[in-house]
C-alpha positions as CSV (number, residue, x, y, z in Angstrom):
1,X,-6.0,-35.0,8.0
2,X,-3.6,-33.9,5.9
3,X,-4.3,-36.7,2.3
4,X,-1.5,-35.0,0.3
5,X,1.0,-38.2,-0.7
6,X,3.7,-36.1,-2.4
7,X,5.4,-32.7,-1.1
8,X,3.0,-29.6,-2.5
9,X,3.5,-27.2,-4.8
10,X,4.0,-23.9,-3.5
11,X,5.7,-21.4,-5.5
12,X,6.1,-22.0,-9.2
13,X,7.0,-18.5,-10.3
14,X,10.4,-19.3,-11.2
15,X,9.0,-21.7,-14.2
16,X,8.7,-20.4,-17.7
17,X,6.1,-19.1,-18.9
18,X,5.6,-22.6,-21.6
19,X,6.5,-25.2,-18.7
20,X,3.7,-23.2,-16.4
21,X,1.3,-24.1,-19.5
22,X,2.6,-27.0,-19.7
23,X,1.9,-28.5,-16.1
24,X,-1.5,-26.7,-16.0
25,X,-2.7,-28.4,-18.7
26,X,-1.3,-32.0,-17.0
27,X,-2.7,-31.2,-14.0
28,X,-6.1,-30.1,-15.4
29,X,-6.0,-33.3,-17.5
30,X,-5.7,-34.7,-14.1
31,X,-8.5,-33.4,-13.0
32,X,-10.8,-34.6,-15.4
33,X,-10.0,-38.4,-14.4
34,X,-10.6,-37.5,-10.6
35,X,-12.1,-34.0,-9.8
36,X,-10.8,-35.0,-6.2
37,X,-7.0,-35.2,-6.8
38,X,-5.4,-33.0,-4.1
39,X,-2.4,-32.9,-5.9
40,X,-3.8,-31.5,-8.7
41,X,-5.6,-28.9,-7.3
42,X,-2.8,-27.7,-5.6
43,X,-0.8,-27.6,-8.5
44,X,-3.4,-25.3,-10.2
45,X,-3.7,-22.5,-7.1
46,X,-0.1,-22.6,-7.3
47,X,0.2,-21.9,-11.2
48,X,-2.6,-19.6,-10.4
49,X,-0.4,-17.6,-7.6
50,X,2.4,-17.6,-10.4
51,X,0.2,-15.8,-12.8
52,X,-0.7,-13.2,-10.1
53,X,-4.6,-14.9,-11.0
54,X,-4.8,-14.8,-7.4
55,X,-8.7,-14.6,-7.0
56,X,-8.5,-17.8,-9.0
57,X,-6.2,-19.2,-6.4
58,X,-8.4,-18.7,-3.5
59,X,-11.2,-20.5,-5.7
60,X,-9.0,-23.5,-6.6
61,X,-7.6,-23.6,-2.6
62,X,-10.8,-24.2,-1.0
63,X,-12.3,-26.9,-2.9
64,X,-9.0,-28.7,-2.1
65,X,-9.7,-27.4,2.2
66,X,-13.3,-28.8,1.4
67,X,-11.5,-32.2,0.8
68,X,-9.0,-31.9,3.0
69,X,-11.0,-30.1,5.7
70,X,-8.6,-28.6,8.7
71,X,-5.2,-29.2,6.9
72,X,-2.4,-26.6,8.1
73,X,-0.7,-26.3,4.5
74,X,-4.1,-25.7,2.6
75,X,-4.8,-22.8,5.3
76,X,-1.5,-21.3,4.9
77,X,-1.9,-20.9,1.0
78,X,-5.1,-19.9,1.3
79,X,-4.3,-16.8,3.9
80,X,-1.2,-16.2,1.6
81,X,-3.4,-15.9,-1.8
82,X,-6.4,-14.2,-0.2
83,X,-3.7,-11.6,1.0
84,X,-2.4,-11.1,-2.0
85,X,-6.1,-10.8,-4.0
86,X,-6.6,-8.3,-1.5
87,X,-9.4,-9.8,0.3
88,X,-7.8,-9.9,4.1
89,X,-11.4,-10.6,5.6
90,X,-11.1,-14.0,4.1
91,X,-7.3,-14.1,4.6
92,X,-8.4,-12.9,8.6
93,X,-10.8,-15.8,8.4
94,X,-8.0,-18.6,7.4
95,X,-5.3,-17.1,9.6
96,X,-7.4,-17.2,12.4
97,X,-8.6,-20.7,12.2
98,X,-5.0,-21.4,11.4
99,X,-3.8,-20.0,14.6
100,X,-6.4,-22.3,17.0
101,X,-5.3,-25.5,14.8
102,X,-1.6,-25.0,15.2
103,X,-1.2,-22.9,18.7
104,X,2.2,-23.7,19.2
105,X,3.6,-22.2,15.9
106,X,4.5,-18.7,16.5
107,X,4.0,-18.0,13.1
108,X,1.0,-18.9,12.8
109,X,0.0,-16.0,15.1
110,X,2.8,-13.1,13.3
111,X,0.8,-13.9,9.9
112,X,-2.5,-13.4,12.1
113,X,-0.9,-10.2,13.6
114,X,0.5,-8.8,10.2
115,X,-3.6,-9.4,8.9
116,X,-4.5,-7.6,11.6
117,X,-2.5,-4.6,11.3
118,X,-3.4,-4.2,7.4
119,X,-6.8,-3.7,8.6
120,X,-6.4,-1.4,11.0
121,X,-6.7,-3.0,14.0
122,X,-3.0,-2.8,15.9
123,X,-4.2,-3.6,19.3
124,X,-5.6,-6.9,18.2
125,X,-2.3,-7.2,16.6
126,X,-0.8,-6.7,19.7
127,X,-2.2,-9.3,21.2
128,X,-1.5,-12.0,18.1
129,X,2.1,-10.6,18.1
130,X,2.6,-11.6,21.9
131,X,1.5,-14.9,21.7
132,X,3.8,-15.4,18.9
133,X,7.1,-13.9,21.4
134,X,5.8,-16.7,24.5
135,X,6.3,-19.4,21.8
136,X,9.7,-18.1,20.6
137,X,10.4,-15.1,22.7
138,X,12.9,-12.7,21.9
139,X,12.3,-13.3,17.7
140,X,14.2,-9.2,16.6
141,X,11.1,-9.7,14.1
142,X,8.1,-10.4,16.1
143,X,9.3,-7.6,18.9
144,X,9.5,-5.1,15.7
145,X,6.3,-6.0,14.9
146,X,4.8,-5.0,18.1
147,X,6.6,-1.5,18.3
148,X,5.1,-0.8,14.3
149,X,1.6,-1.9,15.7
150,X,2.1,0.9,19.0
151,X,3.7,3.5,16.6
152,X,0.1,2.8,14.4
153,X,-1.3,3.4,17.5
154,X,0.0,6.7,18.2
155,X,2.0,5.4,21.1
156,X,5.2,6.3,20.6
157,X,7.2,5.4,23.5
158,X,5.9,2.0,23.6
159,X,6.5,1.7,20.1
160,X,10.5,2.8,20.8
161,X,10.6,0.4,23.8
162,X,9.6,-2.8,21.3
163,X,12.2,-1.1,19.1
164,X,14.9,-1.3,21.1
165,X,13.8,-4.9,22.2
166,X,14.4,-5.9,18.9
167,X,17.7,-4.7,18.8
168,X,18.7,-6.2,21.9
169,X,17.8,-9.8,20.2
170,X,19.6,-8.7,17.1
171,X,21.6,-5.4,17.0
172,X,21.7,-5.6,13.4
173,X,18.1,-5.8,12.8
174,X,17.8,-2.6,9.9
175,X,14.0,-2.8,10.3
176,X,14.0,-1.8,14.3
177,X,16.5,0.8,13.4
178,X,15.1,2.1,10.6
179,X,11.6,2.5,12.7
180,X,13.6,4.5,15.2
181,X,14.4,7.1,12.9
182,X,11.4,7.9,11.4
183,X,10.3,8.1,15.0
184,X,11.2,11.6,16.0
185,X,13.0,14.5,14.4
186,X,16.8,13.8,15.3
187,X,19.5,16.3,16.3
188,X,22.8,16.5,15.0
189,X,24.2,15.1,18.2
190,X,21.7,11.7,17.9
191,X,22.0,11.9,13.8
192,X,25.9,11.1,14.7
193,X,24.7,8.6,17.4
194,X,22.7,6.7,15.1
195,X,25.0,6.8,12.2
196,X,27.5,4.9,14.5
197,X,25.1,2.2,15.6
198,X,23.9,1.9,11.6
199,X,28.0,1.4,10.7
200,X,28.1,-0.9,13.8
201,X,25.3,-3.2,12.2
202,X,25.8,-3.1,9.0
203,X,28.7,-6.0,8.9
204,X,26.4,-8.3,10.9
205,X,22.9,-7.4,8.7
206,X,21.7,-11.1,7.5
207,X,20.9,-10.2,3.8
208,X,20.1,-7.0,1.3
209,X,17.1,-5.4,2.5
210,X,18.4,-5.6,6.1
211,X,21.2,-3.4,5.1
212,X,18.8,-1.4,3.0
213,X,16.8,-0.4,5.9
214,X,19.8,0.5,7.7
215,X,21.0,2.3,5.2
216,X,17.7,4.3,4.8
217,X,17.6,5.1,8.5
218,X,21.2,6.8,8.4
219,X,20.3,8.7,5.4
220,X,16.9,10.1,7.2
221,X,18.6,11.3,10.2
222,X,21.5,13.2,8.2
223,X,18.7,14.8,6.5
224,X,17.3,15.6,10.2
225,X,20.4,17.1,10.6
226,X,20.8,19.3,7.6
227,X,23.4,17.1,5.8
228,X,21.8,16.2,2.8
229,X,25.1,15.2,0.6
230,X,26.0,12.7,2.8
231,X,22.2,11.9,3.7
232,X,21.7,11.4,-0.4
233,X,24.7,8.7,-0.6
234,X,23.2,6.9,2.2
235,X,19.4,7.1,0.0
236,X,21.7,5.9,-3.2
237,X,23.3,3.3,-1.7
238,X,19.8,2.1,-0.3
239,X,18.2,2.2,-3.7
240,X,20.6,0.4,-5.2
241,X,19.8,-2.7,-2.7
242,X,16.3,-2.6,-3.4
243,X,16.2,-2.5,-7.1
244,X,14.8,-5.3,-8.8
245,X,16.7,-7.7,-10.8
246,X,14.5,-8.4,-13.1
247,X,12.5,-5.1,-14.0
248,X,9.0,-5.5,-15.0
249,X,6.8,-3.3,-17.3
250,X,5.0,-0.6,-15.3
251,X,3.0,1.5,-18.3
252,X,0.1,-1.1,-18.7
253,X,-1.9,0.1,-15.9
254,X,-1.6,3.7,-17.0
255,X,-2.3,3.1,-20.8
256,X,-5.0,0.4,-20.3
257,X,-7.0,2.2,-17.3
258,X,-7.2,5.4,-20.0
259,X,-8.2,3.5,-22.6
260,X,-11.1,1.6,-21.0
261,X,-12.5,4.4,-19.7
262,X,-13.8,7.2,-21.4
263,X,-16.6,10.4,-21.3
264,X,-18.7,8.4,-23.8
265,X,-18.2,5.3,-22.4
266,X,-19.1,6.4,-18.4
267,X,-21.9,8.5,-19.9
268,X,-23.6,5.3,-21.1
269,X,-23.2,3.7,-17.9
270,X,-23.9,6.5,-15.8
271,X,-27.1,4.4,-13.5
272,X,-25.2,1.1,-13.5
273,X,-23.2,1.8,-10.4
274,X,-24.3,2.2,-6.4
275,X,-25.9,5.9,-5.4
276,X,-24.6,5.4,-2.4
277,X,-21.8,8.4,-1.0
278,X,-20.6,6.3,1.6
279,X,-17.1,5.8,0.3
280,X,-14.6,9.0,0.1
281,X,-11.3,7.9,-2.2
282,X,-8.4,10.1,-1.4
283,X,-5.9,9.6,-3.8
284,X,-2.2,10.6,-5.7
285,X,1.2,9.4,-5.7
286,X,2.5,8.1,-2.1
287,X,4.4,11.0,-0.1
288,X,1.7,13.3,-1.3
289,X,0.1,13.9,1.6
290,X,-2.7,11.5,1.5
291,X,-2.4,11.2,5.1
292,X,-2.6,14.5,6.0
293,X,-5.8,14.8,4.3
294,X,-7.1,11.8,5.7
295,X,-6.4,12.9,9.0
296,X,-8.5,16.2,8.7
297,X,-11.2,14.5,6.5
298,X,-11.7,11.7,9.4
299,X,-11.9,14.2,12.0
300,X,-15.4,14.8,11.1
301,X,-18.0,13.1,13.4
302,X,-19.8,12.0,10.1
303,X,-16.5,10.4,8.7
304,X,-14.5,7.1,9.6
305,X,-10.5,7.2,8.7
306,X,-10.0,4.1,6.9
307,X,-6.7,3.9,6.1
308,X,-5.4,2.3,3.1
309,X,-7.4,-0.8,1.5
310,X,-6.7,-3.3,-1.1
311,X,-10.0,-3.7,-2.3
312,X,-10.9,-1.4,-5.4
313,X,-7.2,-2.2,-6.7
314,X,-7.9,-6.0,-6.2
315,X,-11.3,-6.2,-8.5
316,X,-9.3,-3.8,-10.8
317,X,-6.8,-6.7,-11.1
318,X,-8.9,-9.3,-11.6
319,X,-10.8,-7.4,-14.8
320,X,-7.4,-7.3,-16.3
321,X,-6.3,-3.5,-15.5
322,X,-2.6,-4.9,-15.4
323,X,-2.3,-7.3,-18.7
324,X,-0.2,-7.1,-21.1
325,X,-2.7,-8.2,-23.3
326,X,-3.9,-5.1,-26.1
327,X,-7.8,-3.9,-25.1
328,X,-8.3,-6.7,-22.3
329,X,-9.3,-4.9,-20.1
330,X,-11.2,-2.1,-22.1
331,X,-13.4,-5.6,-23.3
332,X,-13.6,-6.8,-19.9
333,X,-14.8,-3.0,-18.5
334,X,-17.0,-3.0,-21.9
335,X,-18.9,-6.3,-21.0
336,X,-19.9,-5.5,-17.9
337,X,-23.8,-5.5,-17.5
338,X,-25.6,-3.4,-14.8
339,X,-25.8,-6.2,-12.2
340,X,-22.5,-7.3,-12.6
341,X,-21.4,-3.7,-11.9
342,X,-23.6,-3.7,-8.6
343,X,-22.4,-6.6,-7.3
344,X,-18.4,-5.3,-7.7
345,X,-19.6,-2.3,-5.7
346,X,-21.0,-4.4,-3.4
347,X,-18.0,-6.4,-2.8
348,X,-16.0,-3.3,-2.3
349,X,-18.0,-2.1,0.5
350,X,-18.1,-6.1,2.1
351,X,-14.1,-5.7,1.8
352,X,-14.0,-2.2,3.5
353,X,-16.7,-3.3,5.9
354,X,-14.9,-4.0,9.1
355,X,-13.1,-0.6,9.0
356,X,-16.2,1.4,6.9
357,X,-17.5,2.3,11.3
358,X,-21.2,3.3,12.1
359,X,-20.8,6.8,10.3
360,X,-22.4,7.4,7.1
361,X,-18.9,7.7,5.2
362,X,-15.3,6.3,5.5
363,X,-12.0,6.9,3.7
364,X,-9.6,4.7,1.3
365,X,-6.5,6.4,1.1
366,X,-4.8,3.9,-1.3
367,X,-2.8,6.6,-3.0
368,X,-2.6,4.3,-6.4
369,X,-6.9,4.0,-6.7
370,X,-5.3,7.2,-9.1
371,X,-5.4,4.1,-11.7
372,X,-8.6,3.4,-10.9
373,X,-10.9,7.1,-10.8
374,X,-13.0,5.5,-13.7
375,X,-13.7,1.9,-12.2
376,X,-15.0,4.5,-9.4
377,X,-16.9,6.5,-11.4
378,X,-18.7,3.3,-13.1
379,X,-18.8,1.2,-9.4
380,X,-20.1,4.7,-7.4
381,X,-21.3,7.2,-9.2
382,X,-21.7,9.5,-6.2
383,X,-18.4,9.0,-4.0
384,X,-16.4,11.7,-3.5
385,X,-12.4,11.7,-4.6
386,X,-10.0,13.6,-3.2
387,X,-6.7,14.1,-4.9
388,X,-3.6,14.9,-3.2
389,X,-0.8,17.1,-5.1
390,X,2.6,17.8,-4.3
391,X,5.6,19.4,-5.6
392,X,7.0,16.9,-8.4
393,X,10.7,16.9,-7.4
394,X,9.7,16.8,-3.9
395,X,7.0,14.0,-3.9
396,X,9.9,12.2,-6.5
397,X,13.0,13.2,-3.7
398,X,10.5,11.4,-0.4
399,X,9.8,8.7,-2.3
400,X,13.6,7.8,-3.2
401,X,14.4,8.5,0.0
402,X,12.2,6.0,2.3
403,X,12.1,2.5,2.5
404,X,8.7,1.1,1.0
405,X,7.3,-2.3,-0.4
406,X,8.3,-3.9,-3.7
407,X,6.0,-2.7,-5.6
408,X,7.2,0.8,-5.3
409,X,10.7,-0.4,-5.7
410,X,10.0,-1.1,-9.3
411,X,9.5,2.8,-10.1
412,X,11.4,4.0,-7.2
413,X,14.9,2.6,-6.4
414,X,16.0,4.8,-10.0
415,X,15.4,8.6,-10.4
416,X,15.0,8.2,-14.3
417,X,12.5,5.6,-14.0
418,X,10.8,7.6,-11.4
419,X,10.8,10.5,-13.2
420,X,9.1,8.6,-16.4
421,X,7.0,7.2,-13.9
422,X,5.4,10.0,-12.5
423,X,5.3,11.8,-16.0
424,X,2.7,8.5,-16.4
425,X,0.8,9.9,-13.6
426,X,0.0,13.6,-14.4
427,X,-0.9,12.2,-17.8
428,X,-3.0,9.8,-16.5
429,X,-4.8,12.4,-13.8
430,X,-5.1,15.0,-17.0
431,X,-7.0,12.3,-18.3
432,X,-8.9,12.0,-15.6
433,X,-9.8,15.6,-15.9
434,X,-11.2,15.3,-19.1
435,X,-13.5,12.2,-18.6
436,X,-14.3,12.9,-15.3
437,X,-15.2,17.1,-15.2
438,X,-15.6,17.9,-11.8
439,X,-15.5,14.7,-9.9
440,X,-12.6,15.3,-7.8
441,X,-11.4,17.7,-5.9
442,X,-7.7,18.4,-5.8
443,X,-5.6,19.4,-3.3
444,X,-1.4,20.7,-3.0
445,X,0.0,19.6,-0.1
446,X,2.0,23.0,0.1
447,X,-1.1,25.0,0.6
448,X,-2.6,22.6,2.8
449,X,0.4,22.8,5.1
450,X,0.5,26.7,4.7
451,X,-3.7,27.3,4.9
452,X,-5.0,24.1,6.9
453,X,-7.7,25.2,8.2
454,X,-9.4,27.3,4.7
455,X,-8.6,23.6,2.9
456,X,-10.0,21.9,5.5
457,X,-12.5,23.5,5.2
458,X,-13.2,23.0,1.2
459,X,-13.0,19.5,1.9
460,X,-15.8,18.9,4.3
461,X,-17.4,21.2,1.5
462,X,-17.0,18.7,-1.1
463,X,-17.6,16.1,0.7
464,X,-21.4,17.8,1.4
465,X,-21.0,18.1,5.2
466,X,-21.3,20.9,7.7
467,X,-18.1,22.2,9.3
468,X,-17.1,21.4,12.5
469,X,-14.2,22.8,14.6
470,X,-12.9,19.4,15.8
471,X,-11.6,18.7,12.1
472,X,-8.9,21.2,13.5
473,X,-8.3,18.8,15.9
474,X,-7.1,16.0,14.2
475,X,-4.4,14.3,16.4
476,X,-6.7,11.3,16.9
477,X,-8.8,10.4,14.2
478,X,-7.3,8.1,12.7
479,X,-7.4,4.8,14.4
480,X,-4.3,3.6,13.0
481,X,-1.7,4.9,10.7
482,X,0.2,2.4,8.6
483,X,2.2,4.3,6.1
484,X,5.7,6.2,6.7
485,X,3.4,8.9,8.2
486,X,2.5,7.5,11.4
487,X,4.7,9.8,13.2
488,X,4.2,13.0,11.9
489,X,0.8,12.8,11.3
490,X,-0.3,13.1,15.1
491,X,2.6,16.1,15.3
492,X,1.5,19.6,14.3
493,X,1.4,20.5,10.3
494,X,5.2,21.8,10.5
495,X,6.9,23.2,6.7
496,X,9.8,21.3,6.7
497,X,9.2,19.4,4.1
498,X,8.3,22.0,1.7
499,X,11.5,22.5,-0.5
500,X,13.5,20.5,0.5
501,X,15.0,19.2,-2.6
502,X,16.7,22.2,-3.2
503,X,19.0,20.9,-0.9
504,X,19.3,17.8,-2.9
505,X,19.3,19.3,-6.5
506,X,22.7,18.6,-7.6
507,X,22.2,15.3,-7.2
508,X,18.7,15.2,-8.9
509,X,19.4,15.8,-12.5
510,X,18.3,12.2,-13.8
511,X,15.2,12.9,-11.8
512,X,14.7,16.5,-13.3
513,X,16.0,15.6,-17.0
514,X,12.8,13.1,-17.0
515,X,10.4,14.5,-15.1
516,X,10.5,17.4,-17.5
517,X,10.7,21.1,-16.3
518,X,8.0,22.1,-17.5
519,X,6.4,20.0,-15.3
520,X,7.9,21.6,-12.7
521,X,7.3,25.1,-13.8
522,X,3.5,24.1,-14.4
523,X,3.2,23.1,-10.6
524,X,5.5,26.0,-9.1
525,X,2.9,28.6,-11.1
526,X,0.2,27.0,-9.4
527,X,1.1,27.3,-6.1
528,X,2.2,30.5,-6.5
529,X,-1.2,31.7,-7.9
530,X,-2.7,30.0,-4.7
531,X,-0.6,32.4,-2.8
């Protein structure tokens, strides 16, 4: 029954930051004459969702689905905020029930199918996916959706077939095309083929990140064919769609994540956290080849791949990691007593349960948990973190170059910016190194590519297990793949991507100027000592 007697509030992000006040205090006045007022409530999850509190949200939205019991709009907010706190169990939960209460809305069952997928269970997907396309068949976005989950999978052709499905129902769908490229390796032949089907599209693509993805797909498969100046103004272009308008402030992650944790301050904590090893964090920027190492580390009969996962990043969050706020979230860190410690770890492991398997450890390959080493530290004292290296310029160059989430088009879509951005990084991981001596072990993706089997082998080392030759064999053990790497990383570990912003280096002198050469030096001297 749905009680609601005016339309509900639903996104209030667009309000100042005073009238957002403003209207929580009404509504919380509101409240306080009737603890029951619908209305009221959902004006508070919504201010909530504005203020990125989304934890806070999914509080707020269930007393109001306690009143309102079964109603459609409550169950849609709530699978939208408990996606966005980073708790998909719960937003699993919601989307399901949301799917048997509404059967004939087809998106009802995407949202299901996009859960699905983010915890690494495509072929369930699958099956969501399909009931949406017999409700509305032939939706370009639900058929994509279904070739991503195959190309998870591992299954490739199926994965192209869906593909191509989608551009049947719209030819100018970027996100099918863009798919296809980063499906295969392309010829020069096919890179010309493709470019002529992007240019076809690209007056008929519905808004800007449509023709982004297009654009990104034609600038991967000139690269495939060894064109990189004209591959790099397809990348620029790109960029420049995805940019934010309104940028926001990326350092107070960085600056307050080094300044809540420190030697002194783990030291003094050092029995609050879990003993357990069950959790393996492989870290380092995306493009770094986290996957890669996931994919040999998860080969081992004693280890489940578990792909990326929301979860630490989520209760990083909520204790105040991104505020603007000076020493928030050193205070909050600070305050934490022993059991409240526990019980974070424990929620971690509740959040990665459904992918953690029956094996005694799993993996989170979240590259950005690089924020987070000393939340780990204080949460599990005994997990083991892996972190991934890569040639600056390079990782900077793959980055700019592929189409990711918005998040990573606020450091990305600019070469300065990203330059400044990683520069945040290695000074972050240095600091890491100094609180943390010994804790993780580091890996360059260079010499993994060029000596897989002697660093596979240190990793099973670290990670205190005996080798076995099927981590050699590491095709299948992942489960599902949902990064950019789904399609290489079931190919053989191939080279090709070593170097190869030489290529691109005249174009790459914002990129350079702030990344700092010595930084670059400092890298290249290491790998050539591994050598």
């Amino acid at each position: 029954m749905n009680t609601h007697s005016q339309p509900l509030p639903s996104d209030l992000s667009f309000l100042p930051a005073d009238q957002q006040l403003g209207l929580m205090n009404l509504s919380l006045a509101a409240l306080k004459q009737n603890p029951r007022n619908v209305s009221a409530l959902m004006t508070v999850a919504a201010l909530f969702e504005a203020q990125k509190n989304h934890a806070d949200a999914v509080a707020t939205l269930h007393k109001v689905l306690a009143l309102t019991r079964k109603d459609p709009e409550v169950l849609r907010r709530l699978v939208r905020a408990a996606s966005a706190a980073g708790d998909l169990a719960l937003a699993r939960k919601h989307a399901r029930k949301l799917a048997e209460i509404e059967p004939r809305v087809a998106f009802n069952h995407k949202q299901h199918g996009v859960i699905l997928d983010r915890l690494g269970f495509p072929d369930a997907a699958i099956q969501a996916y399909l009931k949406a396309d017999r409700i509305e068949p032939g939706s370009a976005e639900t058929l994509h959706c279904i070739g991503r989950s195959y190309g998870m999978m591992g299954n490739h052709a199926r994965a192209l077939e869906y593909h191509e499905k989608a551009l049947a129902a719209d030819p100018a769908y970027g996100f099918a095309l863009y798919a296809q490229s980063a499906a295969k390796k392309f010829t020069a032949a096919e890179a010309e083929q493709f470019v002529a089907r992007v240019e076809a599209a690209l007056p008929l693509a519905s808004n800007a990140p449509v023709a982004a993805q297009l654009h990104y797909g034609a600038g991967k498969v000139l690269d495939d064919a060894g064109r990189p100046d004209e591959a790099f103004a397809w990348f620029a272009r790109a960029n420049a769609m995805r940019a934010p308008k309104q940028p926001k402030a990326m350092l107070p992650p960085f600056v307050n994540s080094a300044e809540a944790f420190t030697r002194e301050m783990l030291l003094a904590r050092a029995g609050y956290g879990l003993q357990t090893s069950q959790p393996i964090f492989i870290i380092g920027m995306p493009r770094s080849g986290t996957t890669l190492t996931e994919s040999l580390v998860g080969a081992h009969s004693k280890v489940t791949a578990g792909d990326e996962r929301p979860a630490l990043g989520a209760i990083a969050r909520r204790l105040g990691r991104d505020s603007d706020v000076d020493g928030a979230y050193a205070r909050n860190i600070a305050a934490l007593q022993p059991a409240e410690v526990r019980a974070l770890g424990e929620e971690y492991l509740e959040r990665c349960r459904s992918v953690a398997g029956a094996t005694p450890h799993f993996t989170d390959k979240m590259p950005h948990n690089f924020l987070d080493l000393g939340l780990i530290a204080l949460l599990f004292p005994n997990a083991r973190i892996i972190h991934c290296r890569r040639h600056p310029v390079d990782n900077c160059l793959s980055l700019y170059a592929n189409s990711m989430t918005d998040f990573h088009n606020r450091y990305k879509t600019d070469l300065a910016t990203l330059g400044r951005y990683y520069r945040q990084y290695l000074k972050l991981m240095q600091h890491w190194r100094t609180v943390l001596p010994g804790r993780f072990h580091e890996v360059c993706y260079e010499d993994v590519v060029a000596n897989t089997e002697l660093n596979a082998r240190g990793l099973i080392a670290f990670i205190g297990l005996d080798w076995e030759d099927r981590v050699m064999e590491r095709a299948g053990s992942q489960r599902s793949v949902r990064t950019l790497s789904h399609w290489q990383v079931r190919q053989p570990v191939y080279q090709t991507s070593k170097g190869k912003w030489r290529g691109y280096e005249r174009h790459l002198g914002p990129l350079i100027e702030t990344l700092g050469q010595a930084n670059v030096e400092a890298y290249e001297a290491e790998l050539a000592a591994l050598a």
